[in-house]
FIMI-83344 format. One record per residue (C-alpha): x, z, y; chain; residue in three letters; residue number from 1. Coordinates in steps of 0.2 Angstrom, whole numbers, plus 5000, padded with zeros to 4 digits. Each point is the difference from the previous one (the first is absolute). Layout:
BEGIN
+------+------+------+---+-----+-----+
|   c1 |   c3 |   c2 | c |   r |   k |
+------+------+------+---+-----+-----+
|    X |    Z |    Y | A | ALA | NUM |
...
+------+------+------+---+-----+-----+
REM end
This chain:
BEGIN
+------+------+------+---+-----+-----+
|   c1 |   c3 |   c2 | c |   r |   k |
+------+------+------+---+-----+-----+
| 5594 | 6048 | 5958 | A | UNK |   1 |
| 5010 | 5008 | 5013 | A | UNK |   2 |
| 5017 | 5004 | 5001 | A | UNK |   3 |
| 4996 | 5020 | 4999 | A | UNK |   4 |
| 4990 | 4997 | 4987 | A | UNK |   5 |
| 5014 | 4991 | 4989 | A | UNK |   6 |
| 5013 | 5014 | 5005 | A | UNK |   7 |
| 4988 | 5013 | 4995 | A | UNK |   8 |
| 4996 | 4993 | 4982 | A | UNK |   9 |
| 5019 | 4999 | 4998 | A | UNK |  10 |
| 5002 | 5019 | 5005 | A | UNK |  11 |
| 4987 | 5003 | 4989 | A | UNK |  12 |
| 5005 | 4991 | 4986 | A | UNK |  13 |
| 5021 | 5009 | 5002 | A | UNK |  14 |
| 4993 | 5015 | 5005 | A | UNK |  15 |
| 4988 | 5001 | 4981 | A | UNK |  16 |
| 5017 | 4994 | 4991 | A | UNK |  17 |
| 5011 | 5012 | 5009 | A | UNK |  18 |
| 4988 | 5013 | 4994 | A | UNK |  19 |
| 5003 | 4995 | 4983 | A | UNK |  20 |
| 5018 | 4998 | 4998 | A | UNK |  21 |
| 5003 | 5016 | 5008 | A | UNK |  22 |
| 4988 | 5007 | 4987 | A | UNK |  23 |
| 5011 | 4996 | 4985 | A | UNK |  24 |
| 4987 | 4984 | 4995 | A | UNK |  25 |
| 5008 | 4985 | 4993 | A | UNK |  26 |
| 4992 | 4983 | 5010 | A | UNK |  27 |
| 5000 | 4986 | 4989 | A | UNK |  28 |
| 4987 | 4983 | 5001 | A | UNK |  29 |
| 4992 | 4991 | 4986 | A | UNK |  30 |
| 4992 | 4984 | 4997 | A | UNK |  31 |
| 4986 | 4993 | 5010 | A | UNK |  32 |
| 4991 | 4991 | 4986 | A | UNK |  33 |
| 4994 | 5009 | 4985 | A | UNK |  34 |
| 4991 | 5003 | 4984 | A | UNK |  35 |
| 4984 | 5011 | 4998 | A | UNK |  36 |
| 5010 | 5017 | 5003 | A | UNK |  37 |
| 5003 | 4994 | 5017 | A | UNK |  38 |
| 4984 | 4995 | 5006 | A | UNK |  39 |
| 4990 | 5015 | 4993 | A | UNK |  40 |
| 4996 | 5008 | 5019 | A | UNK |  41 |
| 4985 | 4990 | 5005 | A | UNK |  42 |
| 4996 | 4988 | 4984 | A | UNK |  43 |
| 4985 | 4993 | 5006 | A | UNK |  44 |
| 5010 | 4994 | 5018 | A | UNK |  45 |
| 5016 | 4992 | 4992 | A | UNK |  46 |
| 5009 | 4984 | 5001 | A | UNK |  47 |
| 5003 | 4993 | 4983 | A | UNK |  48 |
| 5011 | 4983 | 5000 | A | UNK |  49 |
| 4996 | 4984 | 4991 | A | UNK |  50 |
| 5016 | 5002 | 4986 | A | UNK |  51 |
| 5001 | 4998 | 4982 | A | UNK |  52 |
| 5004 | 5018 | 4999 | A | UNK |  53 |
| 4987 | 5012 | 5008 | A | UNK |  54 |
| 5007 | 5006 | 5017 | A | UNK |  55 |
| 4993 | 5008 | 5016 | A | UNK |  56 |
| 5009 | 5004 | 5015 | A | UNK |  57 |
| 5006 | 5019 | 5002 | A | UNK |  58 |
| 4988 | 5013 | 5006 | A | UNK |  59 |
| 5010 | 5017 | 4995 | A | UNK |  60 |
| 5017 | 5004 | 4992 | A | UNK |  61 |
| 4993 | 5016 | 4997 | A | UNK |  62 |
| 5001 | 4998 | 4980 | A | UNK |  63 |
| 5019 | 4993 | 4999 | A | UNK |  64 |
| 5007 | 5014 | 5011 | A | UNK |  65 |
| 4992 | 5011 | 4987 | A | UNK |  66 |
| 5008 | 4991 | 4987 | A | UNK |  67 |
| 5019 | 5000 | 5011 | A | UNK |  68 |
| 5000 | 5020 | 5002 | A | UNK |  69 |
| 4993 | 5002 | 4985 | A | UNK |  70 |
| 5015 | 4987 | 4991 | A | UNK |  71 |
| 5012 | 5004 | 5011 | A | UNK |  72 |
| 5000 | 5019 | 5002 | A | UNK |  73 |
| 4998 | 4996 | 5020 | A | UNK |  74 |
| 4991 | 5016 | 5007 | A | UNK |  75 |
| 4993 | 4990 | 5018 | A | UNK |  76 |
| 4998 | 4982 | 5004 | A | UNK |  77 |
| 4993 | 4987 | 5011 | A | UNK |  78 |
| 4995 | 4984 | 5003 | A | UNK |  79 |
| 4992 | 4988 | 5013 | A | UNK |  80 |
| 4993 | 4985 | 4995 | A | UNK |  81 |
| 4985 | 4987 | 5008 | A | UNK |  82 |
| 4982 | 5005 | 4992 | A | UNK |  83 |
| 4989 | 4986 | 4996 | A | UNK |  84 |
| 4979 | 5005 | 5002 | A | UNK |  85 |
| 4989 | 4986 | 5001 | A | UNK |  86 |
| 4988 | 5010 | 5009 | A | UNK |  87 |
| 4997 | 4989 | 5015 | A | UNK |  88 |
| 4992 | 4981 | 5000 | A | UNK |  89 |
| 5010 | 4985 | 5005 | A | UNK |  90 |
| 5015 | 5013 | 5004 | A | UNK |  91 |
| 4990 | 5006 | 5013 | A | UNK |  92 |
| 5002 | 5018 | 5010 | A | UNK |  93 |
| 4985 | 5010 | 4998 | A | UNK |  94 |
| 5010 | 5013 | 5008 | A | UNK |  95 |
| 5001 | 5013 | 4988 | A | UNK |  96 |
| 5009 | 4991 | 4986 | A | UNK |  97 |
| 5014 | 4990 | 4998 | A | UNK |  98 |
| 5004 | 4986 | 4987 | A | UNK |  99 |
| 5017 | 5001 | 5000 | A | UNK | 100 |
| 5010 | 5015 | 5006 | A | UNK | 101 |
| 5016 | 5012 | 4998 | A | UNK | 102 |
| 4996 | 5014 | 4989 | A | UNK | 103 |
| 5012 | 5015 | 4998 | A | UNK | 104 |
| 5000 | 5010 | 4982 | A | UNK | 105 |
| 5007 | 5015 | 4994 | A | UNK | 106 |
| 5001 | 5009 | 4984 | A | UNK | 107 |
| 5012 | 5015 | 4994 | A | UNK | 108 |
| 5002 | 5010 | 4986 | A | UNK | 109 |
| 4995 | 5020 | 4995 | A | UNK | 110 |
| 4986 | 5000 | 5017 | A | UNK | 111 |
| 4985 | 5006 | 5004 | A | UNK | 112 |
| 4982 | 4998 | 5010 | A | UNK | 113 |
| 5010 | 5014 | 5013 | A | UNK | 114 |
| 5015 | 4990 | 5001 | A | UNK | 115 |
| 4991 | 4984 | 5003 | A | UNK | 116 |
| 4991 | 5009 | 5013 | A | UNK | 117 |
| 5016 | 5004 | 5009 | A | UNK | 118 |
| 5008 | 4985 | 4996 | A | UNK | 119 |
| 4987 | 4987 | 5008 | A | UNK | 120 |
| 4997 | 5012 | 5016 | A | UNK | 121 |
| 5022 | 5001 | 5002 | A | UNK | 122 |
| 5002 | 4982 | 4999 | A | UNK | 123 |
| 4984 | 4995 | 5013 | A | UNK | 124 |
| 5007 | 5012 | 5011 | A | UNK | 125 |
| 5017 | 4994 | 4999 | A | UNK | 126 |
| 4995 | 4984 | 5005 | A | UNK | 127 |
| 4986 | 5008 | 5015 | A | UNK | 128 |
| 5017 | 5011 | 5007 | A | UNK | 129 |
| 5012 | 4985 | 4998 | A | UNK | 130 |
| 4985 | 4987 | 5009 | A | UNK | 131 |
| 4998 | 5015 | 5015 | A | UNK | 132 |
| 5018 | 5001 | 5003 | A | UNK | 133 |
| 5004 | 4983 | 5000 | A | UNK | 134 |
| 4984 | 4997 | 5012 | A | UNK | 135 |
| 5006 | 5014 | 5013 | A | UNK | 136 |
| 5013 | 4992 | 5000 | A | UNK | 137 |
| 4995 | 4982 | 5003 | A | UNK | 138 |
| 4984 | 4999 | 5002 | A | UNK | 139 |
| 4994 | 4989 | 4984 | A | UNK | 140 |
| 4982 | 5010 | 5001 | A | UNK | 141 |
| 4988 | 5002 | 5015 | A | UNK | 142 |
| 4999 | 5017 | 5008 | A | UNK | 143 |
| 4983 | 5003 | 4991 | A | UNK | 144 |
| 5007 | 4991 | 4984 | A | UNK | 145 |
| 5014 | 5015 | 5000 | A | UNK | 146 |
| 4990 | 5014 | 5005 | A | UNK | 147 |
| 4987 | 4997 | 4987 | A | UNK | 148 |
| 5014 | 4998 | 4986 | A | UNK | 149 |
| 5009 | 5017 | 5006 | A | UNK | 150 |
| 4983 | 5007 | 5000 | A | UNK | 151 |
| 4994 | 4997 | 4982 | A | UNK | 152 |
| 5017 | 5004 | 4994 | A | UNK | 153 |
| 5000 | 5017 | 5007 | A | UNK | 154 |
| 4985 | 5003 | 4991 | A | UNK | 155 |
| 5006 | 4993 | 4984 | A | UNK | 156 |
| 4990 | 4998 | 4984 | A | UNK | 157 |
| 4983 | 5009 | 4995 | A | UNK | 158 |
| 4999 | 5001 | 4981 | A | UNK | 159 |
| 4984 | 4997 | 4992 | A | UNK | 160 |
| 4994 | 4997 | 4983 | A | UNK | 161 |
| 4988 | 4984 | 4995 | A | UNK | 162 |
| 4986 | 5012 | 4999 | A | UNK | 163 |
| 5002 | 5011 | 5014 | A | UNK | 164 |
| 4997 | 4980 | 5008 | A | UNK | 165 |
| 4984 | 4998 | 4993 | A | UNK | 166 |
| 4994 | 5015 | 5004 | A | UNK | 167 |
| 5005 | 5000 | 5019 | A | UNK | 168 |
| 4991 | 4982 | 5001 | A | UNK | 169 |
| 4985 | 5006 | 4990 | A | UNK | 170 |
| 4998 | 5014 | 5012 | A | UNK | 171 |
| 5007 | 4996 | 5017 | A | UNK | 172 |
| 4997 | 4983 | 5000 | A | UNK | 173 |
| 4984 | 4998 | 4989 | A | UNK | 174 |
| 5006 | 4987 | 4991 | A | UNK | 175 |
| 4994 | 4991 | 4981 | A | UNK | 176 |
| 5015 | 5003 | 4992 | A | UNK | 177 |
| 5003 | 5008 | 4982 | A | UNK | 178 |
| 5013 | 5007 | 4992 | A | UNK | 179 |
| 5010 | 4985 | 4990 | A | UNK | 180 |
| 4998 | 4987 | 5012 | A | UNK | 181 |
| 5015 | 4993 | 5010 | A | UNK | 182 |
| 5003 | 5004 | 5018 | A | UNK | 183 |
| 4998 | 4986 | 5014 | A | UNK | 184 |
| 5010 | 4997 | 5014 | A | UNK | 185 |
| 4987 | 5008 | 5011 | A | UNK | 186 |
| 5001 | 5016 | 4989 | A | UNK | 187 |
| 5017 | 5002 | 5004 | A | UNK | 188 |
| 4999 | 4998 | 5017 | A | UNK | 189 |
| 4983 | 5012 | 5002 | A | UNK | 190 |
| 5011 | 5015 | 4990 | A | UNK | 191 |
| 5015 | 4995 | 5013 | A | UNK | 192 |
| 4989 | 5004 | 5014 | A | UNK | 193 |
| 4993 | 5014 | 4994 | A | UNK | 194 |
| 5016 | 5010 | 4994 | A | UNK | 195 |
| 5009 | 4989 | 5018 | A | UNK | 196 |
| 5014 | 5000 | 4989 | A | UNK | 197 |
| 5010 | 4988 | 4987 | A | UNK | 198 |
| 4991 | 5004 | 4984 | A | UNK | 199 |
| 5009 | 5001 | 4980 | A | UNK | 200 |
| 4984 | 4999 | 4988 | A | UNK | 201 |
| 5005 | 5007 | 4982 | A | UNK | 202 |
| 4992 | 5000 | 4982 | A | UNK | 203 |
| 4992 | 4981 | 5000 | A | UNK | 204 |
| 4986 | 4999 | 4986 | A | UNK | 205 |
| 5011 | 4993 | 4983 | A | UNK | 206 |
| 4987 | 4985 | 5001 | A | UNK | 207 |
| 5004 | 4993 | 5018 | A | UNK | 208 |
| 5019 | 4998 | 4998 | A | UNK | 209 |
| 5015 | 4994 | 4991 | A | UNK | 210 |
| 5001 | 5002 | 4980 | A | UNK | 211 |
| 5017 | 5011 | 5002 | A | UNK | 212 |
| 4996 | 5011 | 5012 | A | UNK | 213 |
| 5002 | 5020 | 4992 | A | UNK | 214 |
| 4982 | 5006 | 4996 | A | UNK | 215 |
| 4998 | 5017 | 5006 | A | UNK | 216 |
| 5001 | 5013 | 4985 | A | UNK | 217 |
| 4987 | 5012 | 4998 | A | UNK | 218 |
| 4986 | 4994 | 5011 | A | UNK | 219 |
| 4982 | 4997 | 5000 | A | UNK | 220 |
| 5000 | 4983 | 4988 | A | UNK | 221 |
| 4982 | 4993 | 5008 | A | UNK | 222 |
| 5013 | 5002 | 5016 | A | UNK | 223 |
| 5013 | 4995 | 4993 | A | UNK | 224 |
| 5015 | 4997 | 5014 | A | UNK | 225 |
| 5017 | 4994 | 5001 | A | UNK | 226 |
| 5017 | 5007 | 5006 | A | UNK | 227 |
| 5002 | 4986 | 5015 | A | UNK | 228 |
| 4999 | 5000 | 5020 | A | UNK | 229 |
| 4994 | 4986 | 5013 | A | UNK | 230 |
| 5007 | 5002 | 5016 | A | UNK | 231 |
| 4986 | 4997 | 5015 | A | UNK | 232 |
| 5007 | 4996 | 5016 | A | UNK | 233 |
| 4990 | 4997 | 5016 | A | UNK | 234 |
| 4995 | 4982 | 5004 | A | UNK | 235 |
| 5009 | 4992 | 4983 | A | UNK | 236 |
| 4992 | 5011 | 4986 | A | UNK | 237 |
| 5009 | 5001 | 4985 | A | UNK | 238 |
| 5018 | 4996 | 5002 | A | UNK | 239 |
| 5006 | 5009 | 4986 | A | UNK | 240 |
| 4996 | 5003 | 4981 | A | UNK | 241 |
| 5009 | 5009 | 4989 | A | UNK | 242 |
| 4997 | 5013 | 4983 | A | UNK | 243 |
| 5010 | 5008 | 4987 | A | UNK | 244 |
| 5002 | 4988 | 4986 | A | UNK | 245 |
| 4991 | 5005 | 4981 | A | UNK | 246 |
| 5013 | 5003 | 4988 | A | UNK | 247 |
| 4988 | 5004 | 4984 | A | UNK | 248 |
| 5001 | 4985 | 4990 | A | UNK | 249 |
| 4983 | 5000 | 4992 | A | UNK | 250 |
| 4991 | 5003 | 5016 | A | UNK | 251 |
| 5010 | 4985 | 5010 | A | UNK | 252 |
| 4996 | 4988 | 4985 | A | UNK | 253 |
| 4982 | 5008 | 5001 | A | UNK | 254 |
| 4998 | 4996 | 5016 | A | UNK | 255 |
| 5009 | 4983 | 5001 | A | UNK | 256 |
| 4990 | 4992 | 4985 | A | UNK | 257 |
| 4982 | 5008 | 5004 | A | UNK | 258 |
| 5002 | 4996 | 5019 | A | UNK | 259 |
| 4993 | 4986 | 5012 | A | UNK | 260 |
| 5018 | 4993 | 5005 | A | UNK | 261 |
| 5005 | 4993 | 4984 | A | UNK | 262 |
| 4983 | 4992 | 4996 | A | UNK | 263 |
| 5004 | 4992 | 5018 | A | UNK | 264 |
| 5015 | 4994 | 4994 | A | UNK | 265 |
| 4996 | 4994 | 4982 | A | UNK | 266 |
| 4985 | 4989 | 5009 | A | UNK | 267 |
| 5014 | 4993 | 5013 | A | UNK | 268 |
| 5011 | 4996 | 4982 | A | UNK | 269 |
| 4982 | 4993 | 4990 | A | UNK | 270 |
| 4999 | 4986 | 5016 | A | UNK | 271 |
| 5018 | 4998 | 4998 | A | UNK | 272 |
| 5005 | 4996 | 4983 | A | UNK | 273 |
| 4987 | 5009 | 4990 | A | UNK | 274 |
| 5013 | 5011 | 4994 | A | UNK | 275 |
| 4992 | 5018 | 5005 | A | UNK | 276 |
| 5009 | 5012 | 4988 | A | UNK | 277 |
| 5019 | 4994 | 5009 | A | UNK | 278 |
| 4993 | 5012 | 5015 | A | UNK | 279 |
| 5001 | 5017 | 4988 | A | UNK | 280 |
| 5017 | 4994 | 4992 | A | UNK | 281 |
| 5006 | 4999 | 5021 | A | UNK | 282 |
| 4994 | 5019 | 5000 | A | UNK | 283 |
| 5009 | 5004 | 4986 | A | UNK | 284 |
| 5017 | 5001 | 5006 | A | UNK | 285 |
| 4993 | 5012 | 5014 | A | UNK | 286 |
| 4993 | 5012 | 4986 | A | UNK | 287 |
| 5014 | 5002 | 4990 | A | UNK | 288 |
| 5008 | 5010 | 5012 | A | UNK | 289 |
| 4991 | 5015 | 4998 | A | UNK | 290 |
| 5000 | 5001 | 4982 | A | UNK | 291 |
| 5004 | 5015 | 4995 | A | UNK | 292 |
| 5009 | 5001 | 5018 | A | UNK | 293 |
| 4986 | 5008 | 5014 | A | UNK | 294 |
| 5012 | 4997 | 5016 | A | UNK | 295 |
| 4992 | 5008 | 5014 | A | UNK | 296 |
| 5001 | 4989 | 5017 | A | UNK | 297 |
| 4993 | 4994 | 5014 | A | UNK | 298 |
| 4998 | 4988 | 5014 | A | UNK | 299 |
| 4992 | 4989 | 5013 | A | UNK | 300 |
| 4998 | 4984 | 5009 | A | UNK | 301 |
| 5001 | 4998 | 5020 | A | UNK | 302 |
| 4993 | 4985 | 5011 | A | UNK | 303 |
| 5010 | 4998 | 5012 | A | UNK | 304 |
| 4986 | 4990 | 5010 | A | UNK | 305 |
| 4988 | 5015 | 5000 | A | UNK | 306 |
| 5015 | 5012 | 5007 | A | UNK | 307 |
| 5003 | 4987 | 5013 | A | UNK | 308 |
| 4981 | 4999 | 5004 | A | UNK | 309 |
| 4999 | 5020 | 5002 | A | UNK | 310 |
| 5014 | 4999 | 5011 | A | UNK | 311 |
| 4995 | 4988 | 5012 | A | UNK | 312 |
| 4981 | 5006 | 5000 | A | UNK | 313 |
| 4992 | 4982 | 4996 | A | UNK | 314 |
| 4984 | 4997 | 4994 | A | UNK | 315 |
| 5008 | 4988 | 4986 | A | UNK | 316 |
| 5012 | 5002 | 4989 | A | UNK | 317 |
| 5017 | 4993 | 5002 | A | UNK | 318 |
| 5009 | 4986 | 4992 | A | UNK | 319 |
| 5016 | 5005 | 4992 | A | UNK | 320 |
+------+------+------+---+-----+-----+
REM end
């Protein structure tokens, strides 16, 4: 790795915490290795450890700062903190993925799907003005490097919904692709090249995402959609994802218990110990914070090696 490419990294990394302090967000880390409640973003990829107790190495802290601005009456916090996916054989780079990688999260109290909107496009751009400052300065990009990043910023974000997706690539691009089915990399980068802009895609299917995310009230329920946003960029894809958080009780249990994630998990607890039902009493904790008490938040997660890979323009993404 050159010696650009660490300083780079570095300003991207104080440049995303900078942001956040001068927000009024509270940055605090947590624990690497987990239970269940820490592993939930890609069961089916995680590491589990060979313990007495059942333990996996951290995917998310998405649920425990829920539970800190909830507890604590914190209105905006961080964190950063390694993510563990097993999504590449023998540790190997298949140049989309990472194993092991730093993950930023955010959550903050009384928000919605508009400020989420404005929050992940002000903290991405904060980081693309700091890194076109800083290379004018001392040339840590290439002149095309810097010309290209100046250029997308300038055009900023197109919003989109999910579905507004499947219909451009039905029809423009002729594709098989139905409503309900998850977008591919390739996906992305066809709807970036046809808008020739940075894309935020809105209202995801309920059945293709994460078990809290806010489910959109009043809407078709054969298409029903939830209150989230992935942020495409050029070249790296999705390199952020984020929703407003549900706060009805009934429908977060609803969706926790009927959903595929816990299944994954009670089959990772059936291998370990035989002990399935200790996976619900992990959730429980979670749950009990909205009872009776429907706090409206939201937040989202960062890679910082998908920012990085936009940047620089590479074909792969970049470790970090």
């Amino acid at each position: 790795m050159s010696k650009n490419t660490v300083i780079l990294k570095g300003l991207i990394y104080q440049s995303a915490l900078e942001f956040l302090w001068n927000e009024g967000f509270v940055g605090v880390p947590y624990q690497g290795i987990t239970n269940a409640t820490g592993s939930c973003e890609a069961v089916s990829n995680v590491f589990t450890l060979k313990e007495e107790s059942f333990q996996t190495l951290s995917q998310t802290v998405q649920l425990h700062l829920e539970r800190d601005i909830i507890l604590n009456g914190l209105p905006r916090m961080f964190s950063t903190n390694r993510s563990f996916r097993k999504d590449n054989k023998n540790w190997s780079s298949d140049g989309r993925h990472l194993n092991d990688f730093e993950l930023l999260e955010t959550e903050a109290l009384d928000t919605d799907l508009n400020w989420l909107l404005k929050h992940c496009s002000d903290l991405l751009n904060y980081i693309f003005t700091n890194t076109l400052h800083i290379s004018s300065k001392y040339g840590l990009l290439t002149p095309e490097q810097h010309h290209n990043l100046y250029l997308y910023y300038e055009k900023g974000f197109q919003i989109i919904t999910y579905t507004d997706a499947i219909e451009i690539l039905q029809k423009e691009y002729s594709l098989n692709i139905n409503w309900g089915d998850d977008l591919k990399s390739e996906h992305e980068q066809m709807l970036v090249r046809y808008f020739d802009s940075n894309l935020m895609i809105t209202h995801y299917p309920e059945l293709i995402k994460f078990f809290n995310m806010k489910l959109t009230r009043n809407c078709d329920p054969s298409r029903q959609t939830c209150e989230c946003v992935d942020v495409i960029l050029k070249h790296s894809g999705e390199s952020i994802g984020g929703s407003v958080r549900e706060y009805d009780y009934d429908i977060l249990k609803k969706r926790l218990y009927e959903g595929t994630m816990i299944k994954q998990l009670k089959e990772l607890k059936i291998q370990h110990d035989n002990k399935p039902e200790e996976i619900t009493d992990s959730f429980e904790e979670y749950l009990n914070l909205f009872k009776n008490n429907p706090v409206e938040r939201s937040g989202m997660g960062l890679g910082f090696g998908r920012v990085t890979q936009f940047i620089l323009g590479s074909d792969e993404i970049i470790p970090f």
